[in-house]
C-alpha positions in Angstrom: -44.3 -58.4 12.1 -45.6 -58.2 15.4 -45.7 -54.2 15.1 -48.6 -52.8 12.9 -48.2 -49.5 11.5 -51.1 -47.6 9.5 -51.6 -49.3 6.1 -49.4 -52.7 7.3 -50.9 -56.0 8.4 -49.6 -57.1 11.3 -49.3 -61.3 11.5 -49.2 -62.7 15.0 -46.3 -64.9 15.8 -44.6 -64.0 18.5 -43.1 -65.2 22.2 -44.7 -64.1 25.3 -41.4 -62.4 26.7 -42.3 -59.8 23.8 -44.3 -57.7 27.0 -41.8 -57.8 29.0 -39.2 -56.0 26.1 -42.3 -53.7 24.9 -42.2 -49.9 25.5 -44.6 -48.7 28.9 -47.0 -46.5 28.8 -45.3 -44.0 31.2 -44.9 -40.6 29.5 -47.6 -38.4 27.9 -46.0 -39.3 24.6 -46.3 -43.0 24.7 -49.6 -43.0 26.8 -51.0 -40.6 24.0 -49.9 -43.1 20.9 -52.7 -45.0 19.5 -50.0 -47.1 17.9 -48.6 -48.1 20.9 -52.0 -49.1 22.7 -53.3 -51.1 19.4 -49.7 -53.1 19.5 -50.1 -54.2 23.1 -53.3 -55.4 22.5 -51.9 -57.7 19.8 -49.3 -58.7 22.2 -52.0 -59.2 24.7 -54.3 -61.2 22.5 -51.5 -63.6 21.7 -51.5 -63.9 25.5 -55.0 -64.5 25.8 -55.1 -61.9 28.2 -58.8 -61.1 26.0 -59.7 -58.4 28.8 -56.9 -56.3 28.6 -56.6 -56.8 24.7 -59.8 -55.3 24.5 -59.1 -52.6 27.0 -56.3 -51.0 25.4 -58.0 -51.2 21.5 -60.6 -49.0 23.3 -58.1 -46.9 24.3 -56.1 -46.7 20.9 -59.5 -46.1 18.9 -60.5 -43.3 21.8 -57.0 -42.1 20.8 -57.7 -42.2 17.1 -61.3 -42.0 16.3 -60.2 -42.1 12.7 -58.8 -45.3 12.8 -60.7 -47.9 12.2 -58.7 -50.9 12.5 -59.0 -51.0 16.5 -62.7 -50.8 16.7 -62.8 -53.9 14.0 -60.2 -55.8 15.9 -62.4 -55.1 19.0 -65.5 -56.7 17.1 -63.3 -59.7 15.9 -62.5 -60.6 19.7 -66.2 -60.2 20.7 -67.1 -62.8 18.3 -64.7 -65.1 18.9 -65.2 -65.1 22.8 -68.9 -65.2 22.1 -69.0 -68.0 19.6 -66.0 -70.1 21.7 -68.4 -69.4 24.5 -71.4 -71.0 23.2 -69.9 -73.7 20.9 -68.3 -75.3 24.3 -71.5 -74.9 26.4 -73.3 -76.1 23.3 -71.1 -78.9 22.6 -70.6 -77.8 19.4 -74.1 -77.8 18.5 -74.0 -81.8 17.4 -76.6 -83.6 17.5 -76.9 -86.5 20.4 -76.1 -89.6 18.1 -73.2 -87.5 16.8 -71.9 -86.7 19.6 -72.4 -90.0 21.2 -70.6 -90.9 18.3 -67.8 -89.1 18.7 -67.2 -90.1 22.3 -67.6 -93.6 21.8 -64.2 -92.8 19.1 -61.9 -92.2 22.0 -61.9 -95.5 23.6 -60.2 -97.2 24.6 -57.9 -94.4 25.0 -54.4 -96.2 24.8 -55.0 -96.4 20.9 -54.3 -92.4 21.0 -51.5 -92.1 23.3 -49.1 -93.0 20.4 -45.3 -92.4 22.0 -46.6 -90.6 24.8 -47.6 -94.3 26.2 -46.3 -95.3 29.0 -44.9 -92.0 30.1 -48.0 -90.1 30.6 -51.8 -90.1 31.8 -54.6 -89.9 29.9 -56.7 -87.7 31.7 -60.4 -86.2 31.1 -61.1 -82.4 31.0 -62.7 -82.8 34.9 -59.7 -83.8 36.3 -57.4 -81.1 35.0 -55.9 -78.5 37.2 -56.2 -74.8 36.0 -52.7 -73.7 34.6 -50.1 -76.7 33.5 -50.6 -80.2 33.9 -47.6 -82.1 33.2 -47.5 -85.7 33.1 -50.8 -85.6 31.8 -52.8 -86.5 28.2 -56.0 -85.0 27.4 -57.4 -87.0 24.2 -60.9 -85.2 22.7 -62.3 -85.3 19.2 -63.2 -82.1 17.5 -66.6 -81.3 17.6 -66.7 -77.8 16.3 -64.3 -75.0 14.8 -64.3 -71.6 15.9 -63.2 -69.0 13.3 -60.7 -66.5 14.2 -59.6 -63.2 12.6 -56.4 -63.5 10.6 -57.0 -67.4 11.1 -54.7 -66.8 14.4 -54.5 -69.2 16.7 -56.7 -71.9 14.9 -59.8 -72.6 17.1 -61.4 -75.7 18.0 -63.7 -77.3 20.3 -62.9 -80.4 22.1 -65.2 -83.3 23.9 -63.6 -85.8 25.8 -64.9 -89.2 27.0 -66.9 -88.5 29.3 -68.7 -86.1 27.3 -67.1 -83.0 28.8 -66.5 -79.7 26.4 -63.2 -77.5 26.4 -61.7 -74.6 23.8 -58.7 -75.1 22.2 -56.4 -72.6 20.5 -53.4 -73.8 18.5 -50.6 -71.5 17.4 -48.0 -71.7 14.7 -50.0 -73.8 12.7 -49.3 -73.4 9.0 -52.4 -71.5 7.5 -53.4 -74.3 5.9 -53.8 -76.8 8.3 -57.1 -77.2 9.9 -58.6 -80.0 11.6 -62.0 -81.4 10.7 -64.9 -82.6 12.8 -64.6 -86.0 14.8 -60.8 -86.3 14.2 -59.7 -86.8 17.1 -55.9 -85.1 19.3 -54.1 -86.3 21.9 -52.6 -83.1 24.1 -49.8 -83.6 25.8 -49.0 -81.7 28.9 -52.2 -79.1 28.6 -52.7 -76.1 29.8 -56.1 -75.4 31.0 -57.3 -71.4 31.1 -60.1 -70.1 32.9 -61.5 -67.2 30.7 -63.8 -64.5 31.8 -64.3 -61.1 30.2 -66.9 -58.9 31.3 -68.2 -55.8 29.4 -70.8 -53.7 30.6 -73.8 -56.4 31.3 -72.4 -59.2 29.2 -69.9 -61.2 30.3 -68.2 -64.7 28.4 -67.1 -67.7 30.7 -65.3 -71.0 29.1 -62.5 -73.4 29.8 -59.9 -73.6 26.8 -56.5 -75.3 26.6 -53.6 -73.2 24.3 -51.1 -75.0 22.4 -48.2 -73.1 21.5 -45.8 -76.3 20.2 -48.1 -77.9 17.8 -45.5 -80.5 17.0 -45.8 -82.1 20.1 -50.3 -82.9 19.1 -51.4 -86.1 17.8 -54.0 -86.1 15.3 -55.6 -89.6 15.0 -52.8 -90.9 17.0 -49.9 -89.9 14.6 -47.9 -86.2 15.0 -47.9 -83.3 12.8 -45.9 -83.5 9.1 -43.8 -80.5 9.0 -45.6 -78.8 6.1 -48.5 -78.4 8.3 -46.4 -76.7 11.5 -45.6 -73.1 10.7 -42.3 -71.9 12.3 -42.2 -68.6 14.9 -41.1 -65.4 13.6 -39.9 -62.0 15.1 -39.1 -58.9 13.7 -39.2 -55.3 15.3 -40.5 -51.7 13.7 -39.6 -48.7 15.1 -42.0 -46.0 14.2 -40.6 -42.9 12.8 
């Protein structure tokens, strides 16, 4: 469901047209429904839009003091954004043999490209363009995983050839699929994001590329098997 009411989880798996279909805040009724506010965050957090998610679970917990599930979800996206943060500045934390290691994996890169060879580029994270870069492969082995609440998207960090770091969020995954250190996934077409969310005196800063058709990854040159792809669902509540 991509509505949560009190007492139901809410599962995100959803399209990003959902916004544009979702009730405005425009009356005193809506604008006063901590429901409402804590929904559009989810729908904003599938977005990645981490800034205004958190804004408007602030609002629905100001709404509902009560309520604890905003403030928590609040916490759960200060984590993340803090630890995807540091494990891409970090490099995942792996020590320089290991990470030499890893890097030395991806080359030469046309033993990655699998069916995409031929028809597009393998290209490192420096030479991607903010937003979508079709035509393009980025190929980077995992070097760390990023925990998420609800396990949605599935988290990763990525180093690429020339030793460069970038986050990597991968939606409708099957819950059980994760993706260990050092294996390594080729991305076509990726869409590099700039994220910045500032709170107070702390603000997080990283680069991350978000995968919403995890049929189309290679891992270790092959694709996906179907179990380990989990299909999109929408339903609507109305709320009574």
């Amino acid at each position: 469901s991509i509505l949560a009411k009190r007492g139901h989880p809410c599962t995100l798996c959803i399209t990003s047209n959902s916004l544009i279909f979702y009730p405005q805040e425009k009356d005193s009724v809506t604008a006063n429904n901590p429901d409402l506010h804590f929904n559009r965050a989810t729908l904003c957090l599938f977005e990645e839009d981490y800034g205004d998610s958190l804004q408007k679970l602030s609002l629905s917990a100001a709404l509902d003091p009560a309520w604890d599930l905003p403030k928590e979800k609040a916490d759960a996206i200060r984590r993340f954004l803090a630890s995807m943060a540091q494990m891409v500045a970090a490099k995942g934390k792996l020590k320089a043999k290991r990470l030499s290691s890893l890097v030395s994996s991806l080359s030469p890169p046309d033993q990655h490209l699998g069916p995409y060879a031929g028809s597009k580029t393998a290209t490192p994270i420096s030479e991607l363009s903010e937003g979508d870069n079709g035509g393009r492969v980025l190929i980077g082995a995992v070097a760390a995983t990023i925990s998420t609440q609800d396990r949605v998207p599935y988290a990763c960090v990525l180093v690429d050839s020339a030793s460069n770091c970038v986050g990597l969020t991968v939606y409708n995954l099957a819950v059980s699929t994760h993706f260990s250190i050092g294996e390594i996934l080729t991305i076509p077409d990726p869409t590099l994001r700039h994220t910045t969310v500032t709170e107070g005196t702390d603000t997080v800063d990283f680069w991350s590329l978000r995968v919403t058709s995890p049929a189309q990854l290679l891992l270790n040159g092959h694709q996906l098997s179907a179990d380990k792809l989990a299909l999109p669902t929408v339903s609507i509540t109305a709320f009574s």
